[in-house]
Structures are given as C-alpha cells and as structure tokens.
Z-matrix of the N, CA and C atoms (Angstrom, degrees):
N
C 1 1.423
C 2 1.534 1 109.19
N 3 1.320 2 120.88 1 137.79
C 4 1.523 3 134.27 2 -173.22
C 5 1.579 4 107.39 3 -61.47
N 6 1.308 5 130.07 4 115.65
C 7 1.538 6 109.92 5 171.37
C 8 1.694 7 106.93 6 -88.59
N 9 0.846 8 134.07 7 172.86
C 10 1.535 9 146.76 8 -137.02
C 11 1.546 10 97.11 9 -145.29
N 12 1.181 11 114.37 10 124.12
C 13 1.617 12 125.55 11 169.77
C 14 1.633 13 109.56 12 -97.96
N 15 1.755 14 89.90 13 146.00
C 16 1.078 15 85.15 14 174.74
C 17 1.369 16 149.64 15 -101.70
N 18 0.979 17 146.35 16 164.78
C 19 1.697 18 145.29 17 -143.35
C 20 1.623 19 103.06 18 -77.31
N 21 1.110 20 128.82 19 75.13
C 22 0.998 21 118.39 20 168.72
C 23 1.571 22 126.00 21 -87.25
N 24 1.430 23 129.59 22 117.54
C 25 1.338 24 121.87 23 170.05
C 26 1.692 25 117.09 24 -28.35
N 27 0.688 26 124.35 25 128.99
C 28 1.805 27 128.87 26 150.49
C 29 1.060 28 136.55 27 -83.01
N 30 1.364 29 133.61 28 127.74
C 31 1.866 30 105.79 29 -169.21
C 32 1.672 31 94.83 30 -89.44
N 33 1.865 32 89.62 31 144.47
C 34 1.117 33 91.50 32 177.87
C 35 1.669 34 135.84 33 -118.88
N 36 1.800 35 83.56 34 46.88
C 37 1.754 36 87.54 35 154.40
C 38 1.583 37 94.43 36 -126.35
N 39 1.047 38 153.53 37 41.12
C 40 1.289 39 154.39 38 134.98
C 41 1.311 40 121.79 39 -121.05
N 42 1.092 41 128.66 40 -1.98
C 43 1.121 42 148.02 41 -167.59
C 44 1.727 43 112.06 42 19.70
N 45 1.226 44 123.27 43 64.04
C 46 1.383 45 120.71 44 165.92
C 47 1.683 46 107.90 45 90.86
N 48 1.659 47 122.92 46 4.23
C 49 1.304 48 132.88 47 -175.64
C 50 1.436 49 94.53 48 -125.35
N 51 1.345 50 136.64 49 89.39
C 52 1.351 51 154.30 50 -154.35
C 53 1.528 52 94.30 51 -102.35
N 54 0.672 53 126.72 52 -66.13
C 55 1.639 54 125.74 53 -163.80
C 56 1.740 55 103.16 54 -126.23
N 57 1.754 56 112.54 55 133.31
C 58 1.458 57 148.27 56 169.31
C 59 1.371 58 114.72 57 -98.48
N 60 1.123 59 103.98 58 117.76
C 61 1.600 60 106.48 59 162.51
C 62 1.922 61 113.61 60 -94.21
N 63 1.385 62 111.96 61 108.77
C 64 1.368 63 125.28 62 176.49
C 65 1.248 64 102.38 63 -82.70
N 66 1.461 65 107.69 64 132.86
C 67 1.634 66 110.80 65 148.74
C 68 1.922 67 132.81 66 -77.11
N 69 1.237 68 126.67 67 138.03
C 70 1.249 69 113.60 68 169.71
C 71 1.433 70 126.78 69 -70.59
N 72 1.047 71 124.93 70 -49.24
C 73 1.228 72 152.42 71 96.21
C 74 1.967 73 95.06 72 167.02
N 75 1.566 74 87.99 73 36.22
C 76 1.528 75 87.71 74 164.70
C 77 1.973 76 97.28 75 -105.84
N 78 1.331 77 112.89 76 144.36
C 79 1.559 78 143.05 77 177.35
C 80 1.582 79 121.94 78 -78.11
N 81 1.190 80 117.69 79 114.46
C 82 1.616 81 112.28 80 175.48
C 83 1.591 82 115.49 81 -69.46
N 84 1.336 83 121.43 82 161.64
C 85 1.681 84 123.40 83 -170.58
C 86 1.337 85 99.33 84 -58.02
N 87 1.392 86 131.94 85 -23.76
C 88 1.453 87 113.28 86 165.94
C 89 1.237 88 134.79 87 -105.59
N 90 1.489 89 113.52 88 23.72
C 91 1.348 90 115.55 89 142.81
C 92 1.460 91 109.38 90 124.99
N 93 1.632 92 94.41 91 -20.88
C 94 2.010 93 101.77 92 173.66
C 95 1.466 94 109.37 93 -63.91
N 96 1.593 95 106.62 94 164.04
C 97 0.914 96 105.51 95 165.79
C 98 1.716 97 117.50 96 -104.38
N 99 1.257 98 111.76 97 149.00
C 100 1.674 99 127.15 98 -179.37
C 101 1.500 100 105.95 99 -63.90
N 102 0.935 101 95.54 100 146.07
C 103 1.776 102 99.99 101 -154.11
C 104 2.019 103 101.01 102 -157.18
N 105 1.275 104 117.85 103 114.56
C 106 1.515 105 141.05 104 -160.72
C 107 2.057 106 93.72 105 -94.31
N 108 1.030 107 131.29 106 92.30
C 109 1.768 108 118.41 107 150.58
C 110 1.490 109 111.17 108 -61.97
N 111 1.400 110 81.76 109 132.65
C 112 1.995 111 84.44 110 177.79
C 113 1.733 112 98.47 111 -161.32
N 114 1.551 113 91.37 112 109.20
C 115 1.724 114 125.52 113 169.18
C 116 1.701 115 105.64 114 -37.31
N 117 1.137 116 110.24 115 149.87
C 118 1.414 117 114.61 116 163.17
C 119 1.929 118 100.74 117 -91.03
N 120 1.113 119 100.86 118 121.04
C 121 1.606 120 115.92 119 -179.93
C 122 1.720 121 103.13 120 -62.83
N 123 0.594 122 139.42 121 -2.43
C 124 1.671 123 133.89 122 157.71
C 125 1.242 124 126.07 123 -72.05
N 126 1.426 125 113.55 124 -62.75
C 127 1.301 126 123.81 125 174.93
C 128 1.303 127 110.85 126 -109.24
N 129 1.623 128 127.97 127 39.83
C 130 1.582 129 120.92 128 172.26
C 131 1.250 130 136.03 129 61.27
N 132 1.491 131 103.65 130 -30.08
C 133 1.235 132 108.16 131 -168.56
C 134 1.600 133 115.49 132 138.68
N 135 1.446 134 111.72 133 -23.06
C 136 1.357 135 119.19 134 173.99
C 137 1.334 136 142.47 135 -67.87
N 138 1.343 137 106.46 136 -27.58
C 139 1.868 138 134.74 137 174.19
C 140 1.362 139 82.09 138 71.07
N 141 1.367 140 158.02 139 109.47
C 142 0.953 141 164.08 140 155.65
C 143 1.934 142 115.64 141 151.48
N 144 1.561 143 102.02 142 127.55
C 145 1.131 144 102.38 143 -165.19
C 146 1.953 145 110.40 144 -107.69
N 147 0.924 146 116.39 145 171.46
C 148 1.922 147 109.05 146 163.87
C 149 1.315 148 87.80 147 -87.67
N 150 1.931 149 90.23 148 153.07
C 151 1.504 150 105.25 149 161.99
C 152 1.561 151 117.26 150 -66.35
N 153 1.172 152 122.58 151 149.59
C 154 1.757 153 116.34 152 -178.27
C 155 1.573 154 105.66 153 -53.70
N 156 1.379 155 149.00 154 -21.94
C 157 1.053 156 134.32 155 -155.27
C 158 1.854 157 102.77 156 -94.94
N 159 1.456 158 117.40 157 -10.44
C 160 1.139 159 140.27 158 -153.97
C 161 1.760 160 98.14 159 -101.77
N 162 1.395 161 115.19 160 -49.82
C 163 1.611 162 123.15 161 -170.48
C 164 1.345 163 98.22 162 -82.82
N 165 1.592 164 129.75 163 -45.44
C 166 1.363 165 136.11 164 -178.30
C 167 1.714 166 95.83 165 -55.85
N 168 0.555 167 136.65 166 -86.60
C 169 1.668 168 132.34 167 178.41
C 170 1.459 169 139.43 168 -38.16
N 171 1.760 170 100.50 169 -20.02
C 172 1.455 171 124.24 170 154.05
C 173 1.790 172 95.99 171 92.35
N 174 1.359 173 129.86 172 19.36
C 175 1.504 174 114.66 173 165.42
C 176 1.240 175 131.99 174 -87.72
C-alpha cells in the first residue's frame, strides 16, 4: 500500500534549498577552501513556510 507524504508548505523563493554554501575563494593553510553559509532570509533557513492564515494570527 502507497504511504502518502505529507503536505508541507515550501518557501517559495528558495524553494526547499534553504541554506548555500559560497566560496570566497580565498584557501585555509590546509588547503580547503573558505566557504560563507548563508540562509535564505524568508524562511530562516528552514525551506518551509506557515500557511498565511497561521502567520496572520501570529501562532
């Protein structure tokens, strides 16, 4: 029997890809490269948004 996922909102200016790892493209003494995380400012970081009837009411 099929199990069924559930409905989760997506935010939709990141669409479910919440957080990027940027390079600087300056290198640490051992050879990695430097690398910036940076959240999508909509959804924090979560890829998932409240439905509007949920934020309008503040829960």
């Amino acid at each position: 029997m099929p199990q069924h996922a559930q409905n989760t909102p997506v935010c939709r200016d990141c669409d479910g890809f919440a957080t990027a790892a940027i390079t600087t493209g300056t290198r640490h003494a051992d050879g990695t490269r430097a690398t910036l995380r940076v959240d999508c400012p909509t959804c924090q970081g979560t890829g998932r948004t409240l439905p509007a009837a949920l934020a309008r009411v503040g829960r």
